[in-house]
N, C-alpha and C positions, 0 to 999 in steps of 0.2 A: 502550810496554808490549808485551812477547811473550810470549806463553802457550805453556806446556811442559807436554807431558803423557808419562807412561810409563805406560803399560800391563801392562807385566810390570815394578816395582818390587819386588814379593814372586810368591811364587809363589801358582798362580790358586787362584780360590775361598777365600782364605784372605786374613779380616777382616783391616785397617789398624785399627789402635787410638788410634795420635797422630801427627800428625805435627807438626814445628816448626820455624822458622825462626830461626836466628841474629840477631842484631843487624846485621852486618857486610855482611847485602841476598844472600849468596850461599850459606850453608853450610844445609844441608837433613838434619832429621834426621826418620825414620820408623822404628815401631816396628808389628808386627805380629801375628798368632797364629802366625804360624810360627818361634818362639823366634829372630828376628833382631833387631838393631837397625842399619841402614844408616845412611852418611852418604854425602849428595850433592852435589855443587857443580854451581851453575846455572850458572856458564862452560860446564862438558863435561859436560852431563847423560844421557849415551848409557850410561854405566855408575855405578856406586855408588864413589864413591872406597875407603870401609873398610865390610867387612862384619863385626859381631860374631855370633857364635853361639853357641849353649849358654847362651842366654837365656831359660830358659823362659818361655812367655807365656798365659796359659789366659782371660784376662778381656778384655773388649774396650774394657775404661776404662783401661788399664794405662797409666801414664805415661811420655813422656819428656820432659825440660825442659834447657835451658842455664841455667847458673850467672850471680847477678847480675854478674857482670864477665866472661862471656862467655870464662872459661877450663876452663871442665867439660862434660861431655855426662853427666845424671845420669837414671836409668831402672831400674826397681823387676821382679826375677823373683817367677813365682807358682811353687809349691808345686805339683804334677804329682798329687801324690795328695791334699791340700789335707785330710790328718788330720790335725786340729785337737784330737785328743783329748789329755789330760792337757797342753796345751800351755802353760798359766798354770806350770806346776812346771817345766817345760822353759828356758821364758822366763828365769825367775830364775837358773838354774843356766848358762843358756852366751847368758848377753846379750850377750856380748863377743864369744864364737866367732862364726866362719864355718861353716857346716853345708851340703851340698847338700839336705835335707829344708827349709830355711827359707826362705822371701823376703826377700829381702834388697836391700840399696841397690846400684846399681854407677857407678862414678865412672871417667868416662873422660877423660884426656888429650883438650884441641880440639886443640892445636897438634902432636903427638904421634900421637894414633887410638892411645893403648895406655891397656891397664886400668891405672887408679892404681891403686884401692881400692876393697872390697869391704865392706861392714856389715850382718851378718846384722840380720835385723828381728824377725820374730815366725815361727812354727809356719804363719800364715796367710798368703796372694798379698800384695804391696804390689798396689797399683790406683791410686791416687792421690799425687802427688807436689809440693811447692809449696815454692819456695826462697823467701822474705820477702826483697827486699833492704835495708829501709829497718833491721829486725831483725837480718837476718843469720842466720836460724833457718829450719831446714827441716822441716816438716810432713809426716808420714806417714800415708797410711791404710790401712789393709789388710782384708784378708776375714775377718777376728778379730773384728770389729767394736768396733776399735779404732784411736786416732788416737796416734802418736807422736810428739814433739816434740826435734829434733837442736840442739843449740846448744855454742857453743864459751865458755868462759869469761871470755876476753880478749877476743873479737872481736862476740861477738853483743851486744844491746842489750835490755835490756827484754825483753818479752812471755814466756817463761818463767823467763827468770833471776830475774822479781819473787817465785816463790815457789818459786823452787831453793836459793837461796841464803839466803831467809830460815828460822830459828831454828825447830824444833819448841816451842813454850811448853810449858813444866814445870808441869804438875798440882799444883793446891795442895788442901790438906786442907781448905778451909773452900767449895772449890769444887762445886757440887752441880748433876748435872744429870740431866734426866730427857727420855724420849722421848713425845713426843705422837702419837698416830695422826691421820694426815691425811686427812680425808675427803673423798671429791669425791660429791657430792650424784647429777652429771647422769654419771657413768660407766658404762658398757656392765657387766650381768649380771658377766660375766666376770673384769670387774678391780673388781668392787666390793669393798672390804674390807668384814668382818663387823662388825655391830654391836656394842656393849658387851653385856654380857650382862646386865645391869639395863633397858635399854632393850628390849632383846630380848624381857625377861619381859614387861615394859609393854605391848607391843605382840601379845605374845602372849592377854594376857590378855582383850584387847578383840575378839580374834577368835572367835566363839562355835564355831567348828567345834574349832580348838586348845585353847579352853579349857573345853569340853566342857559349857559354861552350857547348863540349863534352861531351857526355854520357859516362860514368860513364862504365868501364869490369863488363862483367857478373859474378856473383858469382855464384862457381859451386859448392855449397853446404850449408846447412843450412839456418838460416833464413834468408826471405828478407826485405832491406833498402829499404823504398823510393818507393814503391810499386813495387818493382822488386822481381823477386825469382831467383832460380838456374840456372835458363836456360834463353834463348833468347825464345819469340815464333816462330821464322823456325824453334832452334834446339826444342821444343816440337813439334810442326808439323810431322817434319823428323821420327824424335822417334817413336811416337805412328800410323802415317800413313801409314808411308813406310815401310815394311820388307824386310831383306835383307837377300836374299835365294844364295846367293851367296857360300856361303861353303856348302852349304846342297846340291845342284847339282850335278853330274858327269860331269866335263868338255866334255866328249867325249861324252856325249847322249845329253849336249847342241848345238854341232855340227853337229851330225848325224841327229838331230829332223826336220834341214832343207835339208837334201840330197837329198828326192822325191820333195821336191819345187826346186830344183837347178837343177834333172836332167829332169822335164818336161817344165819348163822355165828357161833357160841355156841363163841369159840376159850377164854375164858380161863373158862367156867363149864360145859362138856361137861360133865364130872362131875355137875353135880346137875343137868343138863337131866329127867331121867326122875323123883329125887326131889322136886323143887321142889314145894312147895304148892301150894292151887290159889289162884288171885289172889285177894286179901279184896276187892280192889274191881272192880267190874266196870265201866270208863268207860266204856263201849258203852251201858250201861243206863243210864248217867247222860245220855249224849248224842239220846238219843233221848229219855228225860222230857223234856229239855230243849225239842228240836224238836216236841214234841208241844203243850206247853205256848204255846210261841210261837203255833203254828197256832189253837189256843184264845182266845189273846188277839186274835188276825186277825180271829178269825170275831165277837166281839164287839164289835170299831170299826168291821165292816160294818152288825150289825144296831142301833148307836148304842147298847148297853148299856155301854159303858164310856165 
């Protein structure tokens, strides 16, 4: 075994994308980003025996491959501006042409080194390239993100010819079909398709924020539903905050307690301050009978008369 190496096979800095070996132990093909595709023989490997050029090459998966019977050298250009736009209407109208805006196939002479043939592909880079030989069918992929499928009528076998060749079925009138939405349960936000709109409502309805439900009467006793208890929290609030001294008061000492604030600022009775009568009762006199009295009864459970 002897190892060969070139260093300058392409020029520098610039990505090798495929390289391949012939069948035959000796013919060497390398394709690269510098729109080349070389052939090399390991006999005299000091130079390239054929250079091709004006191969554009922009991808670094770009293919080259030899043909199952080792008479083709087959290798895919990319698209320089790679506008992809309206390229489906393009497709259809020049599938046949050759275009320098397309990628396309190139088919070289082994025994020769001259271009045979050339087959435009798509708007998008060819990148990948795969001759089947058991089929006979050549597989395309390109930066369209699409796969194309090459076969010959007489020579290829199987695998697209099963449904090139077979019959579009004719539409019958009693035939009926309809489209089912397919739901995937565990799918990302993003590609979830939307509910039915029956479902939707269902599901709205049970939402109390969406369906804008009522709260629910307080339960005024035992246990609580739903994180609620017996009371509301104002009627806890009120309860435990506020006491209500309202029966425990004497009405008449709650009205007397402002009389000296009424009678030295007399805001809402200024007016009759000077006519005002003179008071029918006098509780000062009554207060003092009273105190008088007491002291009377004092003086008689001292001398045992009462």
């Amino acid at each position: 075994y002897q190892r060969r190496v070139r260093g300058d096979a392409h020029e520098p800095d610039v990505g090798i994308s495929c390289v391949r070996i012939s069948s035959d132990g000796y013919t060497v093909i390398s394709r690269a980003l510098d729109h080349t595709l070389k052939v090399w023989d390991l006999r005299s490997f000091q130079s390239p025996v054929k250079v091709f050029d004006d191969l554009p090459n922009m991808y670094e998966e770009c293919d080259c491959i030899f043909s199952p019977d080792n008479k083709y050298i087959v290798t895919g250009t990319s698209v320089l501006s790679d506008n992809t736009k309206k390229k489906e209407e393009k497709d259809k109208k020049e599938e046949e042409e050759v275009n320098e805006e397309k990628g396309s196939l190139v088919f070289i002479d082994k025994s020769s080194l001259s271009m045979s043939k050339r087959i435009g592909v798509s708007r998008g880079s060819v990148t990948r390239i795969l001759w089947h030989q058991k089929i006979n069918q050549i597989v395309v992929g390109s930066s369209d993100s699409k796969i194309r499928v090459y076969y010959d009528p007489q020579l290829s076998k199987n695998g697209a010819l099963l449904s090139a060749v077979k019959r579009v079925r004719k539409e019958d009138k009693i035939d009926y079909g309809f489209q089912r939405p397919i739901h995937n349960p565990h799918a990302l936000p993003l590609f979830k398709e939307p509910r039915s709109k029956k479902r939707q409502r269902e599901r709205d309805r049970k939402d109390p924020s969406k369906s804008h439900k009522p709260d629910l009467p307080q339960r005024t006793g035992g246990i609580g539903v739903g994180g609620k208890i017996g009371s509301s929290l104002t009627q806890h609030l009120m309860k435990h905050l506020t006491k209500k001294l309202d029966r425990e008061e004497d009405p008449r000492e709650a009205i007397l307690k402002y009389a000296d604030e009424a009678t030295k600022n007399p805001i809402w009775f200024s007016a009759y301050k000077e006519t005002q009568p003179v008071t029918p009762y006098d509780y000062k006199a009554l207060e003092d009978e009273q105190k008088r009295l007491e002291e009377e009864m004092e003086k008689k459970e001292k001398k045992g008369l009462v």
